[in-house]
Biopython code that builds the backbone (N, CA, C, O; Angstrom):
import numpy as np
from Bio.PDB.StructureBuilder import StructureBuilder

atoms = [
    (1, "UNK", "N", (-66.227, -70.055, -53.765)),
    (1, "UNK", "CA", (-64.831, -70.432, -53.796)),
    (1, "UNK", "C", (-64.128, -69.774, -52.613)),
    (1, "UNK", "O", (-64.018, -68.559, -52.448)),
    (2, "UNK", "N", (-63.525, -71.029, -51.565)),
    (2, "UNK", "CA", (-62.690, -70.318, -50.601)),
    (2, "UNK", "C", (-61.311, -69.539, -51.439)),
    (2, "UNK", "O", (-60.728, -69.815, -52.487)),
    (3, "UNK", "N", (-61.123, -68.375, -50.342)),
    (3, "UNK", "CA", (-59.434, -68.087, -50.573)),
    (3, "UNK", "C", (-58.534, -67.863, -49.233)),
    (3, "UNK", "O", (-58.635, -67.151, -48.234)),
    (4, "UNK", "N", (-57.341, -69.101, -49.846)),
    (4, "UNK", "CA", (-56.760, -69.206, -48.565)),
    (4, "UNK", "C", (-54.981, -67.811, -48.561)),
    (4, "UNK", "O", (-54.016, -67.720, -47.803)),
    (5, "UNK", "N", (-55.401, -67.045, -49.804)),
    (5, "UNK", "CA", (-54.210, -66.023, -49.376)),
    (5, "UNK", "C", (-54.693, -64.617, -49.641)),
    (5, "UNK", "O", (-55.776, -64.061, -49.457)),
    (6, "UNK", "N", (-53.325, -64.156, -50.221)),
    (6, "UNK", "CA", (-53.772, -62.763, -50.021)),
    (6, "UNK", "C", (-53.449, -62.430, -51.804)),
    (6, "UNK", "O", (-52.441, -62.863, -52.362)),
    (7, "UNK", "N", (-54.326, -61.737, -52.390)),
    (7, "UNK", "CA", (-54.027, -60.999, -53.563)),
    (7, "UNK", "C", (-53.130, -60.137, -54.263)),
    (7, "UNK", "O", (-52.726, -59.106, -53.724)),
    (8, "UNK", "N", (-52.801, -60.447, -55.353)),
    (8, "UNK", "CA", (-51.540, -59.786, -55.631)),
    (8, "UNK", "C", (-51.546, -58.413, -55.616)),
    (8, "UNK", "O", (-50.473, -57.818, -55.710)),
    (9, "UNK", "N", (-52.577, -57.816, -55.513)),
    (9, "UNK", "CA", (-52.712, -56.178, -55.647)),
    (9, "UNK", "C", (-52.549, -56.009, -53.886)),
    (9, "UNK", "O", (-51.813, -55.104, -53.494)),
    (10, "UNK", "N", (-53.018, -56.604, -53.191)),
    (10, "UNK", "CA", (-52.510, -56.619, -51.269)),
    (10, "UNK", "C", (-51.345, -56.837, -51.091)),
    (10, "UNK", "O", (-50.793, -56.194, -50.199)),
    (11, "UNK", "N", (-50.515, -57.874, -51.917)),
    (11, "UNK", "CA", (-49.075, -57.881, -51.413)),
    (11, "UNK", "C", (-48.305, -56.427, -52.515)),
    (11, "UNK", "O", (-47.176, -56.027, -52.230)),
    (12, "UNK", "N", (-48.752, -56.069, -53.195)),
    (12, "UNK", "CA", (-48.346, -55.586, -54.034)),
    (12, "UNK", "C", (-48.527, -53.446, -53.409)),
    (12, "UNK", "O", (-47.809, -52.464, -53.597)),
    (13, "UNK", "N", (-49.891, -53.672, -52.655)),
    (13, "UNK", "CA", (-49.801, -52.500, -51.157)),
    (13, "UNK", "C", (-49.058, -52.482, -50.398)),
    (13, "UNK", "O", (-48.497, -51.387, -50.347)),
    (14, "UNK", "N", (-48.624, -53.364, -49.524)),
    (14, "UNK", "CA", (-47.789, -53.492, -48.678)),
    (14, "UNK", "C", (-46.558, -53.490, -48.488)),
    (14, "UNK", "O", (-45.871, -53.480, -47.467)),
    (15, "UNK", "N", (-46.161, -53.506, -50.392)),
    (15, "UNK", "CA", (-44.634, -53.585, -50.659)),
    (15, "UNK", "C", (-44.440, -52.047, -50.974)),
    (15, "UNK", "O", (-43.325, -51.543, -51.105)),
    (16, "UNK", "N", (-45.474, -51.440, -51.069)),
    (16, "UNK", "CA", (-45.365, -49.978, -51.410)),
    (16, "UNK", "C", (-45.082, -49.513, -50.318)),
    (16, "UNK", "O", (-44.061, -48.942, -49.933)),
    (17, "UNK", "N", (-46.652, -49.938, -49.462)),
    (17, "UNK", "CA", (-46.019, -49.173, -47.949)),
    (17, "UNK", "C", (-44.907, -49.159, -47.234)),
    (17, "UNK", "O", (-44.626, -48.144, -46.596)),
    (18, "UNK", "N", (-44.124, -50.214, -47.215)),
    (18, "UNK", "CA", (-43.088, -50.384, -46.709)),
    (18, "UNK", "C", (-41.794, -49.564, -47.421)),
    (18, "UNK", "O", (-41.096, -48.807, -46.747)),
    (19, "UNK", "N", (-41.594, -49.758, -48.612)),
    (19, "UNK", "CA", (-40.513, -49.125, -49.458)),
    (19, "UNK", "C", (-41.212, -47.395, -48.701)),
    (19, "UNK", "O", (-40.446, -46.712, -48.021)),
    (20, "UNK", "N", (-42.024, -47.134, -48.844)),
    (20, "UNK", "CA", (-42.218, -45.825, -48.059)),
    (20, "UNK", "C", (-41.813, -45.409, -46.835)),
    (20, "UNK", "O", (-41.096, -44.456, -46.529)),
    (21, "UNK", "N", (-42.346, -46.221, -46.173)),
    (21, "UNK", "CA", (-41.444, -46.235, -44.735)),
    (21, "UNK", "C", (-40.231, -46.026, -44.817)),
    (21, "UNK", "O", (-39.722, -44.963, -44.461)),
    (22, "UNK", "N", (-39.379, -47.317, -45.450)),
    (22, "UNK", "CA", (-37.869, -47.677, -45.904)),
    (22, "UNK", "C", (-37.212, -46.094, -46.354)),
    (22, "UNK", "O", (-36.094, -45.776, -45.947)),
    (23, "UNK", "N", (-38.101, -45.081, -47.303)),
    (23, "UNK", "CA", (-37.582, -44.388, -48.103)),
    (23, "UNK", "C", (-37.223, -43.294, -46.605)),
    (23, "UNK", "O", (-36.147, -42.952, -46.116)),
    (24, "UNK", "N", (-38.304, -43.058, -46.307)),
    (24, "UNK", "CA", (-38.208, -42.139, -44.571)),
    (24, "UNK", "C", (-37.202, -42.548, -43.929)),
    (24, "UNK", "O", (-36.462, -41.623, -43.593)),
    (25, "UNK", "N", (-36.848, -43.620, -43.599)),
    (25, "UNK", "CA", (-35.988, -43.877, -42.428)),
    (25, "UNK", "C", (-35.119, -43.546, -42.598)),
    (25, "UNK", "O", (-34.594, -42.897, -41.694)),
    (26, "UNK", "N", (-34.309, -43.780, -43.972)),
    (26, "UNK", "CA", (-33.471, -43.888, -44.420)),
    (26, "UNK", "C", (-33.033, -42.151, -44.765)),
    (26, "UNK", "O", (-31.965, -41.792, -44.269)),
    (27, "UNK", "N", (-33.647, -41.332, -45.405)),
    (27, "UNK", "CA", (-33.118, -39.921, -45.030)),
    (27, "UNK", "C", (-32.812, -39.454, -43.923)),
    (27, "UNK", "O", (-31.877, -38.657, -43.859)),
    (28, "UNK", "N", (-33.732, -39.943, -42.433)),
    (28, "UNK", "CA", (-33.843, -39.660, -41.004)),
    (28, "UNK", "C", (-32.398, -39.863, -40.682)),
    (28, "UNK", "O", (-31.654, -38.960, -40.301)),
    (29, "UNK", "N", (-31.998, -41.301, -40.887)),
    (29, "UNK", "CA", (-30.469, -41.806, -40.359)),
    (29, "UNK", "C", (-29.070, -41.140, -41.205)),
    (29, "UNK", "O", (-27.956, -41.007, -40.699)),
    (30, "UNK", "N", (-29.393, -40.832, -42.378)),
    (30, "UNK", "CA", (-28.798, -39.999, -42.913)),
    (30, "UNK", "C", (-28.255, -38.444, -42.726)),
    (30, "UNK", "O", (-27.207, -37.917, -43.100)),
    (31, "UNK", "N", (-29.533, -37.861, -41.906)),
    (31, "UNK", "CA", (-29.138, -36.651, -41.609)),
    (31, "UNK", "C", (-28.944, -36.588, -39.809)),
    (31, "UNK", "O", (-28.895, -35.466, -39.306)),
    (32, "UNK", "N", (-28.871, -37.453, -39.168)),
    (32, "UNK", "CA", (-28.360, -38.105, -37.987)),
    (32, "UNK", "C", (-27.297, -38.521, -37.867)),
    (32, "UNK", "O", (-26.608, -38.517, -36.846)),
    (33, "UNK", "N", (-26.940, -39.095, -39.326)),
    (33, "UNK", "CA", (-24.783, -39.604, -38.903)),
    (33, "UNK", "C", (-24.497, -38.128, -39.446)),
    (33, "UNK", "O", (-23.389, -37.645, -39.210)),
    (34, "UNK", "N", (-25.294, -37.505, -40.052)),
    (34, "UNK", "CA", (-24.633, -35.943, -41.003)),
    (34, "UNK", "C", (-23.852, -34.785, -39.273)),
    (34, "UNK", "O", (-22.787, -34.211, -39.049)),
    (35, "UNK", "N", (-25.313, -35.017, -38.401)),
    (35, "UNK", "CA", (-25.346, -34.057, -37.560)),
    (35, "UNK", "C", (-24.465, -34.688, -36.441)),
    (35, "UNK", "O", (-23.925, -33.917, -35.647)),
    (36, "UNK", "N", (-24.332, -35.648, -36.350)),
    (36, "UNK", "CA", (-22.959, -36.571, -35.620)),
    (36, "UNK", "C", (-21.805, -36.519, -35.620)),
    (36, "UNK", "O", (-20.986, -36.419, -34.706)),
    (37, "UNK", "N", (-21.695, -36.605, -36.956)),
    (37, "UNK", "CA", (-20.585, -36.254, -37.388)),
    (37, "UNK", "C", (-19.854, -34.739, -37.579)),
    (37, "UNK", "O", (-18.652, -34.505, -37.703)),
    (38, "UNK", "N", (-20.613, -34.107, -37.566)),
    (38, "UNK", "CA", (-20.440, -32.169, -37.876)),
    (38, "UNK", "C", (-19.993, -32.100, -35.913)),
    (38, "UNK", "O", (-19.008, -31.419, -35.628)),
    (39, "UNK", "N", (-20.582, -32.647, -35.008)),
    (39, "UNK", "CA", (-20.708, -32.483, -33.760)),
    (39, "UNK", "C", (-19.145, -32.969, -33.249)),
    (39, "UNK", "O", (-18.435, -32.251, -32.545)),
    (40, "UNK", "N", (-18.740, -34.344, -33.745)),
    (40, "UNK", "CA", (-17.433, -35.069, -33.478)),
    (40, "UNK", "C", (-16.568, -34.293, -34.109)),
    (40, "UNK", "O", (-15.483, -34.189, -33.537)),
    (41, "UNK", "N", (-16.748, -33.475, -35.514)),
    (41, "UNK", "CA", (-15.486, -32.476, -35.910)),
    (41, "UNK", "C", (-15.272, -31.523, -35.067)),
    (41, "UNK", "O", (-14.191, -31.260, -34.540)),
    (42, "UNK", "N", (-16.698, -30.756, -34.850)),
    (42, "UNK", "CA", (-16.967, -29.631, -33.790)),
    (42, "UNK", "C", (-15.853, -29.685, -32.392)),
    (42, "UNK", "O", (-14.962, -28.874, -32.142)),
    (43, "UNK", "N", (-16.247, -30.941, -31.592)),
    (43, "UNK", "CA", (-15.558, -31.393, -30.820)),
    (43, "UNK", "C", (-14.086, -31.178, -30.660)),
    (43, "UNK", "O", (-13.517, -30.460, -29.837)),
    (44, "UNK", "N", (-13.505, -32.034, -31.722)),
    (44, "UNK", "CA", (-12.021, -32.418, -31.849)),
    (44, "UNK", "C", (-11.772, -31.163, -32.505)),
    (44, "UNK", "O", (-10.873, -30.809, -31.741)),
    (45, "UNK", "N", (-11.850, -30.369, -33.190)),
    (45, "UNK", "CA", (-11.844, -28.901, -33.174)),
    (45, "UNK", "C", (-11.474, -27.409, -31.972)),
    (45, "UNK", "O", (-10.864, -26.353, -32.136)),
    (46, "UNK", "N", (-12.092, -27.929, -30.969)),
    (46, "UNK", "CA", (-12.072, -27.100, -30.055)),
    (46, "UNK", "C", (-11.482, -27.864, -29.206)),
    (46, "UNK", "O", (-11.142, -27.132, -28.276)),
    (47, "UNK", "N", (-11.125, -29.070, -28.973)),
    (47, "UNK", "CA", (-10.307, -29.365, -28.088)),
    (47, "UNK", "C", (-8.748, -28.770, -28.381)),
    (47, "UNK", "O", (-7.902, -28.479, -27.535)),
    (48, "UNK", "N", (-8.621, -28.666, -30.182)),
    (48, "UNK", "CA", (-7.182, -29.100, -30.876)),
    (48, "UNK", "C", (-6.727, -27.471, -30.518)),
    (48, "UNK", "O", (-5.547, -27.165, -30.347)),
    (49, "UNK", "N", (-7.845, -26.493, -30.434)),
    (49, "UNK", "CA", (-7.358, -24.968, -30.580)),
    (49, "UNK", "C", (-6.948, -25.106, -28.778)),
    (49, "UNK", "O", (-5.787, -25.070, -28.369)),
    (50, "UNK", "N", (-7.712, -25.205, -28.213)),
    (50, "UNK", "CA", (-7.675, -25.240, -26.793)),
    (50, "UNK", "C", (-5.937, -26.200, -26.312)),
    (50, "UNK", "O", (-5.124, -25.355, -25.938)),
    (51, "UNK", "N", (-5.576, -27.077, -26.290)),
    (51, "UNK", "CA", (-4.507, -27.891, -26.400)),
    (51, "UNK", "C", (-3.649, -26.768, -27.050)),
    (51, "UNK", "O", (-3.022, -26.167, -26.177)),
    (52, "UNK", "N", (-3.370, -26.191, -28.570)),
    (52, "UNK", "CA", (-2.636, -25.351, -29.026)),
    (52, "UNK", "C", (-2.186, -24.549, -28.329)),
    (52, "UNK", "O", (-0.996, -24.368, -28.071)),
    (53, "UNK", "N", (-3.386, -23.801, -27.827)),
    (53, "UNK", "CA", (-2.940, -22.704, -27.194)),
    (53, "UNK", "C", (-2.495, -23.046, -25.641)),
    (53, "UNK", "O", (-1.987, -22.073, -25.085)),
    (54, "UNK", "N", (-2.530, -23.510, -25.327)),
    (54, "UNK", "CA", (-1.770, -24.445, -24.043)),
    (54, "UNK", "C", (-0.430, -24.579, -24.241)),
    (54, "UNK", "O", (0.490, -24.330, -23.461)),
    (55, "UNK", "N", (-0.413, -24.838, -24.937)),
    (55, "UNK", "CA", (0.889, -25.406, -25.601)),
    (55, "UNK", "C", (2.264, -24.116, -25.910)),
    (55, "UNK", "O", (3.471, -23.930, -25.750)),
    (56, "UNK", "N", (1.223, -23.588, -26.362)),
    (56, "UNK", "CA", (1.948, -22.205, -26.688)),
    (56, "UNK", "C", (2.394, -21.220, -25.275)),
    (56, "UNK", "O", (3.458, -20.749, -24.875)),
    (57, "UNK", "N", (0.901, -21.198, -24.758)),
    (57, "UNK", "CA", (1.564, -20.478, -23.398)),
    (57, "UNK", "C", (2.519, -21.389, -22.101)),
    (57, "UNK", "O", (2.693, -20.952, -20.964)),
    (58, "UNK", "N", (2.999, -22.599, -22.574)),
    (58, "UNK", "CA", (3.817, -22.975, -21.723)),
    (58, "UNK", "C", (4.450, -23.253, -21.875)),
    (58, "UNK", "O", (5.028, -23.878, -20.986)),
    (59, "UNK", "N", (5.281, -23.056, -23.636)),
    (59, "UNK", "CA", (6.388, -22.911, -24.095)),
    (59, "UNK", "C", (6.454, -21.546, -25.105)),
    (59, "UNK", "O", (6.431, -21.829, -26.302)),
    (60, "UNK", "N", (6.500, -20.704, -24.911)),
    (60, "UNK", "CA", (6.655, -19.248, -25.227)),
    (60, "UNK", "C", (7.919, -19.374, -26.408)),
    (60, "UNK", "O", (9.017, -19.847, -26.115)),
    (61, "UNK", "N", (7.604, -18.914, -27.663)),
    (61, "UNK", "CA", (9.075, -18.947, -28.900)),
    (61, "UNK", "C", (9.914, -20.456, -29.378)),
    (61, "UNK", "O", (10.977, -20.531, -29.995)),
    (62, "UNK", "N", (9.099, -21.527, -28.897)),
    (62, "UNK", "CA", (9.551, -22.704, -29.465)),
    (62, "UNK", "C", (8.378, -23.548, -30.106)),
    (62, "UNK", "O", (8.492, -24.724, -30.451)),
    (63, "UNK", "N", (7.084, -22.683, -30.230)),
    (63, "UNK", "CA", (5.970, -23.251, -31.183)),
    (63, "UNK", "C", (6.132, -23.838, -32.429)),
    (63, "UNK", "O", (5.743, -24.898, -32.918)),
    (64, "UNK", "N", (7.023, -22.589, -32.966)),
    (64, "UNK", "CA", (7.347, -22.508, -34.382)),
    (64, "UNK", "C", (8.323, -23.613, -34.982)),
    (64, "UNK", "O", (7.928, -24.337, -35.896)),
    (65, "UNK", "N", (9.699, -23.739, -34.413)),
    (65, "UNK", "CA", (10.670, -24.694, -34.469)),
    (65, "UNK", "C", (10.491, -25.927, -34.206)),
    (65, "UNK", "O", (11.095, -26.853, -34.749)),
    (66, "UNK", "N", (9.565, -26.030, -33.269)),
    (66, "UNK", "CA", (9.245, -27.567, -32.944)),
    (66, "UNK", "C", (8.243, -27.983, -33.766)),
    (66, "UNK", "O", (8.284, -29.178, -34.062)),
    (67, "UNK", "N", (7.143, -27.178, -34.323)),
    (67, "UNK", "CA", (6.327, -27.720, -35.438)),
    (67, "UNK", "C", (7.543, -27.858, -36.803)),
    (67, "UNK", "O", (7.629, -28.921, -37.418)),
    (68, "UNK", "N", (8.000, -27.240, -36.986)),
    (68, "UNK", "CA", (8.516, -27.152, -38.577)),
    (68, "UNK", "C", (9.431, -28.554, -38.021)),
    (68, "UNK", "O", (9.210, -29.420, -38.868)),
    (69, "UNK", "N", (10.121, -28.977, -37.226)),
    (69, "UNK", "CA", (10.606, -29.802, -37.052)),
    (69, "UNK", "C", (10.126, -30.941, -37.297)),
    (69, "UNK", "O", (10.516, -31.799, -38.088)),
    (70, "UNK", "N", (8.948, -30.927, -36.344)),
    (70, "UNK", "CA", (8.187, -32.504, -36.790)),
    (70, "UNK", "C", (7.493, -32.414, -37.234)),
    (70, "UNK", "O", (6.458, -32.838, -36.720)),
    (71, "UNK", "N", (7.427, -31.785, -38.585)),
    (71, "UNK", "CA", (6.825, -31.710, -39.748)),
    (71, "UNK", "C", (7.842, -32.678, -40.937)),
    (71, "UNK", "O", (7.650, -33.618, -41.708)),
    (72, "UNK", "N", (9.087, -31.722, -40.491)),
    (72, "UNK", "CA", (9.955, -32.608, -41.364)),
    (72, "UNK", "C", (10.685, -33.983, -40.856)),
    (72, "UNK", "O", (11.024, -34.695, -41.800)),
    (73, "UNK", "N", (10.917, -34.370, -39.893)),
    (73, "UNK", "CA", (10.720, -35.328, -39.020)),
    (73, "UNK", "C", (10.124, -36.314, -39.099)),
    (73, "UNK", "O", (10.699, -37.401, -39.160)),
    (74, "UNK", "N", (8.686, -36.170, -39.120)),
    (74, "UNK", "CA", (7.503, -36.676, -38.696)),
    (74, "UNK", "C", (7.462, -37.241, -37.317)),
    (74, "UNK", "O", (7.204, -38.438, -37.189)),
    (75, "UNK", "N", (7.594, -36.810, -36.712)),
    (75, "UNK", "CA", (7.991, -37.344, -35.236)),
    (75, "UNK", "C", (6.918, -36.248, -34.540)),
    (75, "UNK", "O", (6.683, -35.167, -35.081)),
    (76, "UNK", "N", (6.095, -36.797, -32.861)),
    (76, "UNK", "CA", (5.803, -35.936, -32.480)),
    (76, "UNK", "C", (6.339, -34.437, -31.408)),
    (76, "UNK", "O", (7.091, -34.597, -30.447)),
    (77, "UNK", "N", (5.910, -33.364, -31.721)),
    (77, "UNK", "CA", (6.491, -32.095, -31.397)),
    (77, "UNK", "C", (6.823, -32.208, -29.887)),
    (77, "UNK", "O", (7.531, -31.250, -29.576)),
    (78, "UNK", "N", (6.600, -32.937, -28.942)),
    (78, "UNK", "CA", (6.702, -33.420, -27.995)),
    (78, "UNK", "C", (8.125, -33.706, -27.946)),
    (78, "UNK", "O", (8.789, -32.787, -27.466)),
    (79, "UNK", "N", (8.847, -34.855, -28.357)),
    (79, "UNK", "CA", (9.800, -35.205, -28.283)),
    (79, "UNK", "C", (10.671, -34.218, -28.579)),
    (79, "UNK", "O", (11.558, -33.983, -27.759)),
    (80, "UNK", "N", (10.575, -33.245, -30.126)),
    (80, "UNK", "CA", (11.580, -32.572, -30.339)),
    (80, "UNK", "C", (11.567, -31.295, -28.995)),
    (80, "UNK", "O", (12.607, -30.795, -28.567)),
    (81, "UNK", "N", (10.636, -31.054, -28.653)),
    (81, "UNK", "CA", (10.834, -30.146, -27.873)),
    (81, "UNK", "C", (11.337, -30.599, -26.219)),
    (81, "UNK", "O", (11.190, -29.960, -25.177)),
    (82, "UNK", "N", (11.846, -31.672, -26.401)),
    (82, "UNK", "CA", (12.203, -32.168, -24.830)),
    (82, "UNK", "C", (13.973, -32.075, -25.339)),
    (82, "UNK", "O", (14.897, -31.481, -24.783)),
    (83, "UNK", "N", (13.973, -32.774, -26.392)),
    (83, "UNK", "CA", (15.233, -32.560, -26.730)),
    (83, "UNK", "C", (15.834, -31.016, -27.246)),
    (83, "UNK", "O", (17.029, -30.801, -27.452)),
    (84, "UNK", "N", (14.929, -30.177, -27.378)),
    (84, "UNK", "CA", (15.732, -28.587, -27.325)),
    (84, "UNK", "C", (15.588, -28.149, -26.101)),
    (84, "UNK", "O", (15.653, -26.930, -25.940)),
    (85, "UNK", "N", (15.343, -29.080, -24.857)),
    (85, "UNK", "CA", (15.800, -28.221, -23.557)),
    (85, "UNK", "C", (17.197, -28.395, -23.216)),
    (85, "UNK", "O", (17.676, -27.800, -22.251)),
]
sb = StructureBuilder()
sb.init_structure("model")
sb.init_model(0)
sb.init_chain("A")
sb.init_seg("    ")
for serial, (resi, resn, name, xyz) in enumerate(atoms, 1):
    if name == "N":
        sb.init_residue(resn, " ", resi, " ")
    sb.init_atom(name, np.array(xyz, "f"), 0.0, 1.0, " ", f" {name:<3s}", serial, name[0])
structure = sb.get_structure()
């Protein structure tokens, strides 16, 4: 007797192997957007302290007032502080 496919215990390997694979990849990309993402906070982190403190040393005693301002505001600290010159 010819056979022209494949046996259910062969397709029934191959669906294993694969969901195996599938199961790997899938933690891999997981801890790849994890470490991506920790890197992009990292980033915008040290830009935001860096900018701060910029900020601070080139307006000396109006840090404070102009945040609490556009805090309550909501406006950015920018503006209020053009308008307290």
């Amino acid at each position: 007797m010819k056979s022209n496919g494949f046996t259910l215990v062969e397709v029934l390997v191959v669906i294993a192997i694969l969901g195996i694979l599938f199961g790997l990849s899938v933690g891999g990309v997981q801890r790849y957007i994890a470490k991506s993402q920790q890197q992009a906070y990292d980033t915008l982190a040290s830009s935001s302290v860096e900018a701060t403190k910029e900020y601070v040393m080139n307006h000396p005693g109006k840090m404070v007032i102009t945040l609490i301002i556009s805090k309550i505001l909501k406006i950015n600290p920018k503006i209020v502080l053009e308008r307290l010159k």
